[in-house]
matplotlib code that plots the C-alpha trace (Angstrom):
import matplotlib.pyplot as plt

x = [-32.1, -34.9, -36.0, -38.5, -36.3, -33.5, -36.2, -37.7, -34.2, -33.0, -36.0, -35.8, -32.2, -33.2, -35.7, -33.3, -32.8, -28.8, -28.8, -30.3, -27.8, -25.0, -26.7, -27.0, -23.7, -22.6, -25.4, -24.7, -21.1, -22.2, -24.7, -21.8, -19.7, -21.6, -22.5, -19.1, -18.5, -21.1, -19.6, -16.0, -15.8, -15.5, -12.3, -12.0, -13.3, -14.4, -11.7, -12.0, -13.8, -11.1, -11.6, -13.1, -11.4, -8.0, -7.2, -5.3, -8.6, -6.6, -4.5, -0.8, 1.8, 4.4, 3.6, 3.7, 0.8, 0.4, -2.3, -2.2, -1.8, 2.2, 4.8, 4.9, 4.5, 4.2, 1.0, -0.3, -2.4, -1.9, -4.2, -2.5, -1.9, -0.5, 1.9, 6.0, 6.8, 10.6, 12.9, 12.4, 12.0, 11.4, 11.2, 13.5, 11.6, 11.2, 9.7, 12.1, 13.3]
y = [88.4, 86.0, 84.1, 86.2, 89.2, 88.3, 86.7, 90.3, 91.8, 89.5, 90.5, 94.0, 93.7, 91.8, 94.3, 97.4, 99.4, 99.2, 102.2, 104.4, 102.4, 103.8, 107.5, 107.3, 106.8, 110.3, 112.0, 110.1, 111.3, 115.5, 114.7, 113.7, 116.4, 119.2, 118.0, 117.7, 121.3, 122.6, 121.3, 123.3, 126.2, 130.0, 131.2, 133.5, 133.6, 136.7, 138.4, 137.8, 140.6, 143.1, 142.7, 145.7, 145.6, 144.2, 141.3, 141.6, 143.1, 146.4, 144.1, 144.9, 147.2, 149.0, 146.5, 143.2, 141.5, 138.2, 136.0, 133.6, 135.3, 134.3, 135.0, 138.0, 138.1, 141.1, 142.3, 142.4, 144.8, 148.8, 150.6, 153.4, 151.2, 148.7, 150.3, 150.2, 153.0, 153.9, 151.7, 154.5, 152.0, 154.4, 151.7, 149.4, 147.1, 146.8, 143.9, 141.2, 141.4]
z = [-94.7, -95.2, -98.4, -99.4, -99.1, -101.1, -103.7, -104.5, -104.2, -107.2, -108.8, -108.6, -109.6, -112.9, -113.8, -114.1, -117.2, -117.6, -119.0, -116.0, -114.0, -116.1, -115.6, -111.7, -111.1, -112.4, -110.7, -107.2, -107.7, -108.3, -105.7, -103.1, -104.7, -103.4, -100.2, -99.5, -100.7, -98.8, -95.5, -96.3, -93.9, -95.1, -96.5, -93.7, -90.5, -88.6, -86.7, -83.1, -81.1, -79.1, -75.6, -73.7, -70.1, -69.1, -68.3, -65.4, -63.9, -63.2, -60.8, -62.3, -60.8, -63.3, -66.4, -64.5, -62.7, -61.0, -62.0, -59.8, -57.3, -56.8, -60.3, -61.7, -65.3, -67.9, -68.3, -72.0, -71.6, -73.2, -70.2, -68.1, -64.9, -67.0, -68.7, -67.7, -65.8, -66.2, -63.2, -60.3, -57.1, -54.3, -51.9, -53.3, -54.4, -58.2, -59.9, -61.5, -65.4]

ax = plt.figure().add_subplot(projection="3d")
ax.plot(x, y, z, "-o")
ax.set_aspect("equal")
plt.show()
């Protein structure tokens, strides 16, 4: 800060009314206040949208599905492919539990 600077700052300072000082200082505080409360997010957030198609793409067999192409996992999803048949394996090969 140059000379000059720090001259007219000193000045400045010295030429405050105590009193409005005391008053700012409140004000500054409600002013912080209520920024900050306007930053809090809403109580509740919207409830996620439901998803329209499966997400095994229609890709599972008897409730489980693979989705990367190599373990079987169960599928989440409530469509008719997707869900559990009862355990009939008519070719013997029924997915793992």
């Amino acid at each position: 800060m140059t000379i000059w600077r720090w001259f007219v700052s000193w000045l400045v300072w010295l030429s405050a009314d105590p009193a409005e000082i005391d008053r700012q200082a409140p004000r500054a505080a409600a002013a912080v206040a209520a920024a900050r409360a306007s930053m809090t997010p809403d109580e509740s957030p919207a409830p996620p949208p439901a998803p329209a198609e499966c997400v095994c793409g229609r890709t599972c067999v008897n409730g489980y599905w693979k989705p990367d192409g190599r373990i079987l996992q169960p599928c989440p999803c409530k469509c008719s492919r997707c869900v559990k048949k009862p355990a009939s394996c008519p070719d013997g090969r029924c997915p793992p539990r």
